[in-house]
C-alpha positions as CSV (number, residue, x, y, z in Angstrom):
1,X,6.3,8.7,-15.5
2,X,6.9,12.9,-15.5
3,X,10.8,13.5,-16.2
4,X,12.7,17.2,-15.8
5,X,15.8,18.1,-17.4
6,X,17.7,20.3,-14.9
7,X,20.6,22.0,-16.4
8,X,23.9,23.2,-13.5
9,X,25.9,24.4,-16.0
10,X,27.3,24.7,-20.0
11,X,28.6,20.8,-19.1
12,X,26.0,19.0,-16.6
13,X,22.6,18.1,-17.4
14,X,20.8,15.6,-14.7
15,X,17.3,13.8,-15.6
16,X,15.1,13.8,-12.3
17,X,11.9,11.0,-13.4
18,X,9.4,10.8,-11.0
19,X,6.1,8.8,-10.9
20,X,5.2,11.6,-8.0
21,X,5.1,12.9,-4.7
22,X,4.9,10.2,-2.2
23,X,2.8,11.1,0.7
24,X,5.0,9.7,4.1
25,X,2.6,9.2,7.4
26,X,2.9,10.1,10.3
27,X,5.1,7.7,12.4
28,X,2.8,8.1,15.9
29,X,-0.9,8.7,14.1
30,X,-0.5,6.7,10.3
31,X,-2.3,10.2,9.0
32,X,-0.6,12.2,6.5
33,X,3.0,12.9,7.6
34,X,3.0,16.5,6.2
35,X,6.1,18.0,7.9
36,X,9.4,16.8,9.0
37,X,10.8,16.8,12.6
38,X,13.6,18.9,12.6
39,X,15.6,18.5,15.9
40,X,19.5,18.2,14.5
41,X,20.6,14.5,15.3
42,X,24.3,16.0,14.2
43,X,26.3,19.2,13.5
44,X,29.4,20.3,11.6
45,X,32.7,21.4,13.4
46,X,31.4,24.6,13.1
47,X,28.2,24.2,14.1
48,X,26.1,24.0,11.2
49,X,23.2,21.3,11.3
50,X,24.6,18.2,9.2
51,X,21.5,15.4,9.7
52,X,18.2,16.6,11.4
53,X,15.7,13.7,12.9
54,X,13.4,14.4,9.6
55,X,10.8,11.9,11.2
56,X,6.9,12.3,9.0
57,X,4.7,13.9,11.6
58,X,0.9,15.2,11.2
59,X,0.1,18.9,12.1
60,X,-1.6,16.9,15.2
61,X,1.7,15.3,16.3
62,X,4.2,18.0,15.8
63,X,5.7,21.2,18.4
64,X,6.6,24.3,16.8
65,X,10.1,25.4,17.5
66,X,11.1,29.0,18.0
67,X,10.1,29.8,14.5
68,X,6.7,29.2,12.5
69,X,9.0,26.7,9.9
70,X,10.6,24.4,12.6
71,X,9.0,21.7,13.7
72,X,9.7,18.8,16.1
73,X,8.2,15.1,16.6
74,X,6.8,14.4,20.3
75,X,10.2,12.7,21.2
76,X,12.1,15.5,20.1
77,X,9.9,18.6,21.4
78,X,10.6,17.6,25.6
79,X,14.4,18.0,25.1
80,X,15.8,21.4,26.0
């Protein structure tokens, strides 16, 4: 098991251990879930995004949004 020290400030250290990176699949296809769905489920008082759908989808599965980094599942890409 691979363990980081992360240091915030003169007074907080944190220990991350990891046994590694997880792969998640794809919840329509079982491949390799390499991106997240990223339709906003809820949003702040002032409209900032507070929870986003963050369903594992494949490069197959997903819709790009109105940028190259946003991406949404197939449930999420046929809502306006």
């Amino acid at each position: 098991m691979r363990c980081t020290l992360i240091e915030f400030d003169d007074e907080m250290v944190a220990v991350v251990c990891s046994s590694g990176h997880r792969r998640q699949k794809c919840w329509q296809c079982k491949g390799v879930g390499n991106r997240l769905c990223d339709f906003v489920l809820n949003r702040s008082n002032d409209g900032k995004p507070i929870r986003t759908c963050d369903r594992p989808i494949c490069s197959r599965h997903s819709t790009k949004g109105e940028t190259p980094d946003v991406d949404f599942c197939s449930e999420h890409s046929e809502i306006p």
